[in-house]
C-alpha positions, 0 to 999 in steps of 0.5 A, spaced: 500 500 500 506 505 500 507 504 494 501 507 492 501 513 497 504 517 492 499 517 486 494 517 491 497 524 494 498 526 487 491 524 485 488 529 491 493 535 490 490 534 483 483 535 484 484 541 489 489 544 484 484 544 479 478 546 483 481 552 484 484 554 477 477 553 474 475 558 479 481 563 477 479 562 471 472 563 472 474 570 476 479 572 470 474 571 464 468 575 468 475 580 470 477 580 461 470 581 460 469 586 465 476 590 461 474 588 454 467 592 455 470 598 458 475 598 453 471 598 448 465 603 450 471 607 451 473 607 445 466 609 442 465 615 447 473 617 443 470 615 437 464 620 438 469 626 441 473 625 435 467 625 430 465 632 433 472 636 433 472 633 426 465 638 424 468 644 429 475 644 425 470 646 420 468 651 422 475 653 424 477 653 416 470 658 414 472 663 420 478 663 418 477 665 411 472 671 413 477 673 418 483 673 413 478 677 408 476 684 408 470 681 403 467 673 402 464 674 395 458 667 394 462 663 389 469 664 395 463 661 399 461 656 395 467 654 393 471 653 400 466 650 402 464 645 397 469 640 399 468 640 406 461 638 405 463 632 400 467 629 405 462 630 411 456 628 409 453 628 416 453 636 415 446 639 413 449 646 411 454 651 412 452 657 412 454 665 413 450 668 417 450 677 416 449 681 421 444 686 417 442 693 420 435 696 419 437 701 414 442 696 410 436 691 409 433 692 403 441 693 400 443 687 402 435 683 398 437 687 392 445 684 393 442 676 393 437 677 388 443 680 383 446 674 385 441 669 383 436 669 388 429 674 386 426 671 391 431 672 397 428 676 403 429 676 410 424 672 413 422 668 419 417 662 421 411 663 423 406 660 428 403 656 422 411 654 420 410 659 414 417 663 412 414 671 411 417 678 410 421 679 417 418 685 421 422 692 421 427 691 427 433 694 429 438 689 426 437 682 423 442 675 422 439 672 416 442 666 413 446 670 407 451 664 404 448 658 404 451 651 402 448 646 399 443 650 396 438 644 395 435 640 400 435 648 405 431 653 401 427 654 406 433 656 410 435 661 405 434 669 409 432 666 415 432 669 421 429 666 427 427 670 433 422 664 434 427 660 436 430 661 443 436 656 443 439 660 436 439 667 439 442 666 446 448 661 442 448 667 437 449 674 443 454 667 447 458 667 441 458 675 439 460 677 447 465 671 448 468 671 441 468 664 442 465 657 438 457 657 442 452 651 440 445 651 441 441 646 444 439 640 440 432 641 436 428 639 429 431 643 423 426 647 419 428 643 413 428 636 417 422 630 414 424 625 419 426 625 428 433 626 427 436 631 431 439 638 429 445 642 432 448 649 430 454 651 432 456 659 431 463 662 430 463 670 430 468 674 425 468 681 427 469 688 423 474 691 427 479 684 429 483 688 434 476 691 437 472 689 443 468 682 442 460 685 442 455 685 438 455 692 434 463 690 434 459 684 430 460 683 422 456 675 423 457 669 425 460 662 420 455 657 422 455 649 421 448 645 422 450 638 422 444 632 424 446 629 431 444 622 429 448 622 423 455 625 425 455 620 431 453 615 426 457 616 421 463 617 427 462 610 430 461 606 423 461 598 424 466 598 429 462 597 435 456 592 434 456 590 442 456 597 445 451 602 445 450 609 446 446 614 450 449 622 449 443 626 453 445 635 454 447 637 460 447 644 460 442 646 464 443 642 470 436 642 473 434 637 466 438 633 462 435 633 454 437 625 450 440 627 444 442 619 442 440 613 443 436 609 450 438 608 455 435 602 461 439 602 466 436 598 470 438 592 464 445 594 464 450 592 469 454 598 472 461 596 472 460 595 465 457 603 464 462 607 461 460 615 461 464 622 460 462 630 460 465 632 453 465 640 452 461 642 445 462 649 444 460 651 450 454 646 451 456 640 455 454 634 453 455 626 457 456 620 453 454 614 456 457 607 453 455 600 455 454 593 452 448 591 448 442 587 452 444 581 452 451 582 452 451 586 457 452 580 464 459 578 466 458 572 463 461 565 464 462 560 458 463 552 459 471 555 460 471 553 467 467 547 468 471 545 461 477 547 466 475 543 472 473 537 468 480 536 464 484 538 470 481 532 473 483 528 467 490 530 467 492 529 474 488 522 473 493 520 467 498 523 471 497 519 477 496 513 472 503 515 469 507 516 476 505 508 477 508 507 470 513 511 471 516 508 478 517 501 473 520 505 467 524 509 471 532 507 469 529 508 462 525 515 462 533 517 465 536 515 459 532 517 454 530 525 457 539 524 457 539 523 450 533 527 447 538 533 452 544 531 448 539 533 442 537 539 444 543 542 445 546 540 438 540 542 435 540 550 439 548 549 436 546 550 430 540 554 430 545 558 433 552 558 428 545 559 423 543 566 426 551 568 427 551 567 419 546 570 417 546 576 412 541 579 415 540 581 421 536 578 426 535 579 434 530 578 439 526 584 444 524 583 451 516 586 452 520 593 455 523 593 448 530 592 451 535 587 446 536 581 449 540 577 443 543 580 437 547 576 431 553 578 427 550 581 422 547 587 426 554 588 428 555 590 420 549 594 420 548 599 426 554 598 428 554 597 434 558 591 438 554 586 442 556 588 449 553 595 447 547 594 444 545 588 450 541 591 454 539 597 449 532 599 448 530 598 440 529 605 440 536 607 440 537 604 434 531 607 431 530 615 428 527 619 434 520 620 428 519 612 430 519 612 437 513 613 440 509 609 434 515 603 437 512 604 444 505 603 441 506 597 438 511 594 444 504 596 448 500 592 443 497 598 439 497 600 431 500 592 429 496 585 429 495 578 433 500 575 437 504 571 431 503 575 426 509 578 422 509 585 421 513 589 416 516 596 415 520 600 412 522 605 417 530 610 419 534 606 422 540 610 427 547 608 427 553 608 433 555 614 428 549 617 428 547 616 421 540 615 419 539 609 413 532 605 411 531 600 414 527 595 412 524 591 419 519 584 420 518 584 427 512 579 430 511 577 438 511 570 440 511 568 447 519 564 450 519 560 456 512 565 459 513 570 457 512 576 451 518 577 446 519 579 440 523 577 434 525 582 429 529 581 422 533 588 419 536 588 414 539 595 411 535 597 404 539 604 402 541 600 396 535 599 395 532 606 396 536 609 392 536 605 386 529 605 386 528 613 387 534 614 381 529 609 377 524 613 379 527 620 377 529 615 370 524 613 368 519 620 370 525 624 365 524 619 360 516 620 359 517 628 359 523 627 353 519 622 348 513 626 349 517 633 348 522 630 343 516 627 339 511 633 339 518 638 338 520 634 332 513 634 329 512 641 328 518 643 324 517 637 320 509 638 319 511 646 318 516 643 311 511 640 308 506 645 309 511 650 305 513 645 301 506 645 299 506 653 297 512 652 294 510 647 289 503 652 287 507 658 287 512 654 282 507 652 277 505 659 278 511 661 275 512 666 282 519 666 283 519 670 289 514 666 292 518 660 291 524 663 294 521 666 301 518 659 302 524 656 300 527 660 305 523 658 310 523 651 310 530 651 310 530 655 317 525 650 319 528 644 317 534 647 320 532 648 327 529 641 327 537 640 325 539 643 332 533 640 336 536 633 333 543 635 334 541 637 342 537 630 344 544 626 341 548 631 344 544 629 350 545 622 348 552 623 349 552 626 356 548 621 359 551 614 356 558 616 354 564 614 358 570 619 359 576 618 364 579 624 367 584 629 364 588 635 366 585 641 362 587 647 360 582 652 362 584 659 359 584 655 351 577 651 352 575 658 355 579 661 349 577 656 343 569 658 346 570 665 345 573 664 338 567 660 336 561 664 339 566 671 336 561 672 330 554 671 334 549 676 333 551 683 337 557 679 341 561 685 338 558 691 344 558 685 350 564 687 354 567 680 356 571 680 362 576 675 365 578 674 372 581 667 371 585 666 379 585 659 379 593 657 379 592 649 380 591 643 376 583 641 374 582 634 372 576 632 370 571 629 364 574 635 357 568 635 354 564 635 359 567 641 362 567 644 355 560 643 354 558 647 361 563 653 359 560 653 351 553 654 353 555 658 359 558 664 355 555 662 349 547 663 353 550 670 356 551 671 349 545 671 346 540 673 351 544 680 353 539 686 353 540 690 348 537 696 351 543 696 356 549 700 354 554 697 358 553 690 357 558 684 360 560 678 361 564 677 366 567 669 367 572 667 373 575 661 375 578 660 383 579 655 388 575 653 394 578 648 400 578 642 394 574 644 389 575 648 382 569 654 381 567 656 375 562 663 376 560 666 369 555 672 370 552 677 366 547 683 366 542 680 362 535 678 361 536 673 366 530 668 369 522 670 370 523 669 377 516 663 375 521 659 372 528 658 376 525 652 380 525 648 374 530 651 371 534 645 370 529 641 367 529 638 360 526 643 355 525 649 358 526 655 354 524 662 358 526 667 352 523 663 345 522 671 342 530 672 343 534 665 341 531 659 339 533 653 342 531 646 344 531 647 352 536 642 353 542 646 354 541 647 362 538 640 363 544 638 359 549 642 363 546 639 369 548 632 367 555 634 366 556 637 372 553 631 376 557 625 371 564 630 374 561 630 381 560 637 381 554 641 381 552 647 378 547 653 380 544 659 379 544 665 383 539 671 380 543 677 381 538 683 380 540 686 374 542 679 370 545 672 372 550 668 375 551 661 374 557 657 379 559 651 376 563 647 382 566 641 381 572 637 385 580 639 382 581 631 382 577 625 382 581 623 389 579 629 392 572 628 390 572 621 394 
């Protein structure tokens, strides 16, 4: 029998042990469910409050357009505040309401009939709710703009003094200067029961004056439909929670503006409520679960709990009666399957260590716990550093809070699922690269961790942004070289055509003026042809480097250009200071210098007297600088953005020419490891060309 007192003792340790689970797990359900229910009425009442600022940001945006406008025309209206309505469909109107005094009434009718409304008068609702002609007072706040005019006829010209709520938000607003709120009742255009809201917001004459109603010039106004705007804010996320929202304002009644409430259906520790500020009104939102949802309910989980801890501990009193007989054996096996184990961990280990990318595991308050070599190579960090480290340290700060947010369980999917981002990474020098990052929780030994995969993409990046660049140049230059190339081709054969008339009419005159004009056609297509395949070139062509003589290229240049049309009154100045040897690509360098001094050229102002070109060359640290300036016609200030984009031609009445210099002069300058740039010098231009003095200083 004492054989047998140990799987007797386990047999009773086991029923107690899994009674009380199954009551931890009953009190840990109810406490879940508890947790999961507020989470979630939460979550609506924030979704609500969101919802309603979202309206409110409305009418900021209407207030702002009057207050940076001496005088908002209708169509300025109508066409600021189109779009708002299009994306908020739960807007009934927006609406400007005009401060009118008695003797400026009828010019005010007179204005919106010329507008488009003959019918346009002050009016206000009647006992019968007929809209008629507004008596003569003091003053009035007609609604004057309107958007959208169908569906709210009846709201054009309404001025409502019938209406309590609207005249005591209307003088809140004009004293406070801030946003004011009626109470909730039923529009005038409204068919159903829904609720209606209008929220006011006063823009004054005199911005800097005292907030009153004579300092008042009217109030930007949004209607929106209470039951919609919370509908619209909730969608489809919350189907087991219902809404009760009630207006508190007057703290002797509270007015229901959404939903029923019963409570004595709901459990209170399953109610969530808040008192939320609604331009000046206050509003409580009250949450809770759905009838029949709404009980701290249990399922079988308990009694499946109890039942198969009672399984267990038998099979496992069963088990220890065996295991008593199979001791020596089971010894040796768990011996074996551990020698396994530790081989097998050895492996996974030397396969992590020599993986390309780079592979580490987080604890759940987002310090590193392991870290293979490769992430050695790409953040630079050694082992002994980063061990310990919060994730965030290699992360770009811009990243910080939402790896906070994901560690907390926010922003990211179940438990097992990988999550994929490509995010800035910081290196141990500080520098920032992409970063391509897999990341999924698992649980280890108990408890929450997280394994994350990098892997460095700058590479790739930029490959992708150069393609990107590549192929957008592409599409602009067979689209401007196909239409380019037609015109000149399609004006030829037109000319052609009235040189053959003109021939078989025996008009020589005519044939040779013609003439004449195709061939300038067919020679500026010569050009264009000869710029795409200098183009060409300067994209494809490979050219090592070599000394340059800078003073011949730039006296070849000027010999080149010496028969240019008006080059003889330009006054061409030399400041040629730079003494060392320049190294670079020659017929890059020459292109850039040729179209420099020969654009200098061409686009002078004839209108000046003194007239110059004024070329430089020095040296800056490492770098050879090449300045050609000028007293020109310059850049349109609406162009220099692009100004080095293909095909740009900013004076076509001066000098023909492709567009391609600039953007070819670009290239170069890049193919060179330089840059090029403009400086608009106020009376001409001034184009600095700066590029390495050698390939190894550029390095």
């Amino acid at each position: 029998m004492i054989r047998y007192l140990l799987p007797i003792i386990v047999g009773l340790i086991g029923a107690v042990v899994s009674v009380s689970i199954a009551f931890i797990v009953q009190g840990l359900q109810a406490q879940q469910v508890r947790e999961n229910t507020l989470a979630a009425n939460n979550a609506q009442i924030l979704a609500v409050e969101k919802g309603i600022a979202t309206h409110l940001e409305v009418l900021y945006s209407l207030k702002a357009l009057f207050d940076a406008s001496d005088e908002v025309s209708r169509s300025e209206f109508t066409a600021y505040a189109t779009p708002f309505l299009e994306r908020h469909e739960d807007i009934q109107a927006l609406q400007w309401i005009q401060r009118i005094e008695k003797d400026q009434r009828q010019a005010y009718v007179d204005k919106a009939r010329a507008e488009g409304f003959p019918t346009y008068d002050v009016r206000e609702k009647s006992s019968d709710n007929q809209m008629l002609p507004a008596p003569i007072r003091e003053f009035y706040y007609p609604v004057y703009y309107l958007e959208p005019y169908a569906g709210n006829e009846r709201t054009l010209g309404h001025d409502s003094p019938e209406n309590p709520k609207r005249v005591a938000a209307i003088q809140r607003a004009a004293t406070t200067g801030k946003e004011s709120a009626t109470g909730t009742f039923t529009l005038i255009q409204e068919t159903g029961d829904q609720l209606g809201l209008l929220i006011f917001s006063p823009v004054y004459r005199d911005k800097n004056g005292n907030k009153s109603e004579q300092n008042l010039e009217g109030l930007v106004l949004v209607v929106i439909r209470v039951g919609e705007v919370i509908r619209h804010a909730l969608g489809d996320s919350f189907n087991n929670t219902d809404l009760y929202v009630e207006d508190i304002t007057e703290s002797d009644v509270a007015a229901a503006i959404f939903g029923v409430m019963d409570y004595t259906t709901v459990e209170s520790e399953l109610i969530s409520a808040k008192v939320i500020d609604v331009a000046g009104r206050q509003w409580r939102i009250t949450a809770f679960p759905h009838e029949g949802t709404s009980k701290l309910s249990t399922s079988f989980l308990p009694a499946t709990t109890l039942i198969t801890g009672l399984l267990f501990f038998g099979f496992i009193t069963y088990t220890i009666i065996l295991l008593i007989r199979r001791r020596r054996l089971i010894e040796a096996t768990v011996l074996q399957r551990t020698q396994e184990l530790r081989s097998s961990e050895e492996k996974i280990q030397a396969i992590v260590d020599n993986t390309a990318d780079g592979i580490m595991t987080i604890k759940a308050d987002g310090s590193i716990e392991t870290y293979n070599k490769a992430c050695i190579q790409i953040f630079g960090y050694d082992p002994n550093q980063a061990i310990g480290q919060h994730i965030k340290t290699m992360l770009s700060p811009r990243y910080h809070k939402d790896c906070d947010d994901y560690l907390q369980g926010r922003n990211r999917e179940q438990q097992g699922d990988i999550n994929n981002f490509e995010i800035e990474g910081v290196r141990n020098n500080g520098d920032l690269f992409s970063l391509d990052l897999s990341i999924t929780e698992m649980s280890f030994q108990g408890r929450r961790v997280f394994n994350a995969i990098v892997r460095d993409i700058t590479t790739r990046k930029q490959e992708e942004e150069k393609l990107h660049k590549a192929n957008a140049e592409l599409e602009e230059f067979a689209y401007r070289t196909s239409h380019d190339l037609r015109s000149p081709l399609s004006s030829s054969i037109t000319l052609l055509d009235i040189t053959e008339e003109a021939v078989q009419k025996g008009d020589k005159e005519m044939s040779a003026n013609t003439i004449g004009l195709v061939r300038k056609s067919l020679k500026s297509l010569d050009g264009l042809v000869k710029d795409i395949l200098t183009l060409t070139q300067t994209k494809n062509m490979e050219e090592e480097a070599q000394l340059i003589d800078i003073e011949n290229i730039l006296d070849e240049a000027l010999s080149k250009f010496s028969n240019m049309q008006n080059v003889e009154r330009l006054d061409i100045q030399r400041d040629l200071t730079f003494d060392d040897e320049l190294v670079t690509q020659k017929s890059r360098f020459t292109l850039v210098l040729e179209n420099l001094v020969s654009n200098a050229i061409k686009y002078q102002d004839t209108a000046k007297d003194n007239s110059f070109i004024r070329i430089s060359t020095e040296q800056q640290n490492d770098a050879f600088v090449l300045a050609v300036q000028d007293n020109g016609l310059g850049i349109p200030e609406d162009h220099q953005a692009k100004l080095f984009s293909m095909f740009k031609r900013f004076h076509p009445r001066v000098s023909f020419g492709s567009g391609l210099g600039l953007y070819m002069m670009k290239k170069s300058a890049d193919v060179m490891g330089g840059e090029i740039s403009f400086e608009d010098t106020g009376e001409g231009s001034k184009f600095t060309l700066r590029v390495p003095i050698s390939p190894k200083s550029a390095e």
